[in-house]
N, C-alpha and C positions, 0 to 999 in steps of 0.2 A: 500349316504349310505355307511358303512363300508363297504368293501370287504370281501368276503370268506376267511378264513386262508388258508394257504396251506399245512401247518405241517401234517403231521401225527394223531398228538395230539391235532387237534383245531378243530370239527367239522368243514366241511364248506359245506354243503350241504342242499338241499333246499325240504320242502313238500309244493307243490304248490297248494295244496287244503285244507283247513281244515277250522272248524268252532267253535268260542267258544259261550258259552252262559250264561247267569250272569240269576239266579233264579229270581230275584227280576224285572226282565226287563220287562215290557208288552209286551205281543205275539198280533200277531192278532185275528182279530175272527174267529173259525173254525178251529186254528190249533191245534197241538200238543204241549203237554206242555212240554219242552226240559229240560234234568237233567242240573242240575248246571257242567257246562263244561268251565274253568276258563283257562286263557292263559298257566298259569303256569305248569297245568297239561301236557299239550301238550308238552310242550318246556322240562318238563322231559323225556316223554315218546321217543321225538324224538333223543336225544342227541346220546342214543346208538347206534343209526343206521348211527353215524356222522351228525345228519341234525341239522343245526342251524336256519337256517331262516326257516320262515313259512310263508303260503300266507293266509288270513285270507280271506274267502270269507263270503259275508253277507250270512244269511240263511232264506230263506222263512217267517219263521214265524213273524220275526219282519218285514216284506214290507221293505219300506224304512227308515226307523229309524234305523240309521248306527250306532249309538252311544256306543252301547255295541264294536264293533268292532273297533271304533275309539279309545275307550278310552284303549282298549287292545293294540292298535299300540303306543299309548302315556305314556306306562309302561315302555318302553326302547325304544327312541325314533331311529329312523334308521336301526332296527336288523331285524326288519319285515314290510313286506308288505299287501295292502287289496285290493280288488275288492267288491265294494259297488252295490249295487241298490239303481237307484234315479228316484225321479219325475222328467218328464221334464220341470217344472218351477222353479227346483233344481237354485239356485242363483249361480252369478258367485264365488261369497265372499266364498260360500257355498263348491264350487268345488275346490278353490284355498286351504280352508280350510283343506280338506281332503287330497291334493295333498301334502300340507306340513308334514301332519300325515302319508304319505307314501303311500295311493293308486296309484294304476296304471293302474289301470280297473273296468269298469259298465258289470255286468253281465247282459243279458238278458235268456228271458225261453220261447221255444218252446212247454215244456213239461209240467209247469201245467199252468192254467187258472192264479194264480196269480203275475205270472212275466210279466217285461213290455216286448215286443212284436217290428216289424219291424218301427211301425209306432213310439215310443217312442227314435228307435236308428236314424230315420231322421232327428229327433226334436232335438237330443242332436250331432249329427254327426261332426257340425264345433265346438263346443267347446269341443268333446273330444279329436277331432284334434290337438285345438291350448293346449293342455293341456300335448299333445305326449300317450295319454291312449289306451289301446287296447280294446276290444270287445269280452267278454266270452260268450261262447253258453251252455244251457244246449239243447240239441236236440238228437232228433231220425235220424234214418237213412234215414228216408221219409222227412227229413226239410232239409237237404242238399242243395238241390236244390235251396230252398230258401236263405240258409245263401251263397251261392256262389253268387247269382245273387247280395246280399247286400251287398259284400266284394268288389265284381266289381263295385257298386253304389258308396259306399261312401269313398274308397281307405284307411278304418282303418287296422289295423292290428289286425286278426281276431284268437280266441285262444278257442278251441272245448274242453269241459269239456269229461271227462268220457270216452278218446277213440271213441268220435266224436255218441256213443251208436252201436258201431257197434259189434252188441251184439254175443254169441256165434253159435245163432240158424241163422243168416244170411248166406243169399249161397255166395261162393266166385266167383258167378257170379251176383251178384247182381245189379242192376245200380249205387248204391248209393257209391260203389269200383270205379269208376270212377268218378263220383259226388268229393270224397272226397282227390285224387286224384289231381284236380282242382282247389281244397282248397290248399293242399298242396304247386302244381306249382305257384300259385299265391302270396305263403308265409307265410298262418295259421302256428300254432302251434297245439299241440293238448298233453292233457292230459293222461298220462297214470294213469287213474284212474278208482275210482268205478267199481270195478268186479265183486261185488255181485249186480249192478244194470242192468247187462249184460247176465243175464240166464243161467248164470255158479256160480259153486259151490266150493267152498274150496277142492283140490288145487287149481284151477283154469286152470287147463290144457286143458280145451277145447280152454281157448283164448289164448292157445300160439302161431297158427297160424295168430289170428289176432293183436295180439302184433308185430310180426317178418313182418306181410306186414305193416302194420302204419310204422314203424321206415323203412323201405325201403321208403317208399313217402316221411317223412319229416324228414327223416336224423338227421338233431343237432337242430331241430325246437319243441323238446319234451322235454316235462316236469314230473315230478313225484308228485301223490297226493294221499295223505293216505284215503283223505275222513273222517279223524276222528272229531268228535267221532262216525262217522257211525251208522246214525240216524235211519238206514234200524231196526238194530238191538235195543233189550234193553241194560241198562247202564248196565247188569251183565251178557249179554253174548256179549260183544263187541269182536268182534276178534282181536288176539295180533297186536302189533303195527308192527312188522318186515315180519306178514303175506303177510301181502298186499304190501310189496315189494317186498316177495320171487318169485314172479311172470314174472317182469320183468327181473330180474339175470337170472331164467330157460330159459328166453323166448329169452333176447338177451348176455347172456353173462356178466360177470365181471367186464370186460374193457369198453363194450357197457353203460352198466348199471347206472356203475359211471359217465359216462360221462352225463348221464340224471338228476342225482341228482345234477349234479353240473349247470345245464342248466339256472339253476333260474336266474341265477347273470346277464344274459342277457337279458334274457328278462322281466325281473322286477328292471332291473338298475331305 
């Protein structure tokens, strides 16, 4: 993959989260019907804020049919990155395939009933191994426990969506601060993402205390993600694209800040 520019003038910063979606694509059944959210929008929208790369994460709706995602990583082959969900009788052809298109990681989902689960990441664990992929968590505070004890089973390198959900209303004594912690010492990563899925509201300043403890645990192990097109919300009250980064500047600073948008190049080499 190309490298980050380092100019000035060259964007080189990274949204580690985002989702497109192509109208015409079949959803599964029971979900939500997602507005046409096309690569290209995004990669405008992010520019201003210097970010070039994007991480394209699959979205619920489509299961495992990566395709829409695929073929968005195959418009400008090497500029961005994906984290899919797969079956686990997912072919090897199947994974080398995707590997080439740029993924770097299988998401899994503690949080709703249609992500795959502990027993799908044992089943896939030595070929995501031999493949060098990591392991995204969408989880609660209460699955910690779990996703530690599965970081210590299968020695992937494990990478916590959303700020790990360690939502506003959480005590900062709670177990899941050392739970996560442990994650940390061990060498997750974790998202500074989704704030509106955390029980805070725009500005977002209740979660600046747990912004400022996360980046104390995992130091230069963080990432930045817009979560757009932020599916929480409708297509015509989306909030601005530079909102949801004003967060972390308040929360750790300038210097701190840039150094998280630039994190991607690492860990999505």
């Amino acid at each position: 993959m190309a490298q980050p520019q380092s100019t000035a003038t060259q964007p080189a910063g990274w949204d580690a989260h985002v989702h497109v979606f192509d109208a015409r694509a079949p959803i599964q059944a029971g979900h939500y019907q997602p507005a046409h959210q096309p690569l290209e929008r995004i990669e405008a929208a992010a520019v201003a804020l210097g970010v070039a790369h994007l991480v394209l994460v699959q979205p619920s709706v489509y299961g495992t049919d990566n395709q829409v995602l695929l073929q968005a990583l195959q418009r400008e082959p090497g500029r961005h990155r994906g984290v899919v969900v797969v079956d686990v009788d997912v072919t090897d052809a199947g994974l080398q395939a995707m590997h080439a298109a740029g993924v770097r990681g299988v998401r899994f989902n503690l949080v709703s009933p249609v992500g795959n689960g502990p027993e799908a990441l044992r089943a896939l664990s030595p070929r995501l191994r031999a493949l060098g992929w990591h392991v995204q968590w969408y989880a609660a505070p209460q699955h910690l426990a779990q996703i530690a004890a599965l970081q210590a089973e299968t020695g992937l390198p494990f990478v916590l969506d959303h700020l790990a959900g360690m939502h506003a209303l959480l005590p900062a004594g709670d177990e899941a601060w050392s739970t996560l912690a442990r994650l940390a010492q061990a060498g997750a990563w974790i998202k500074l993402s989704g704030w509106y899925r955390l029980q805070a509201s725009v500005p977002y300043n209740t979660l600046h205390a747990a912004i400022e403890r996360v980046a104390t645990l995992f130091d230069a192990r963080m990432v930045w993600g817009s979560d757009w097109p932020h599916t929480s919300f409708a297509p015509e009250s989306m909030p601005p694209y530079a909102s949801v980064w004003t967060p972390v500047v308040q929360a750790l600073g300038h210097q701190r800040a840039q150094q998280v948008l630039l994190a991607g190049a690492t860990l999505y080499a």
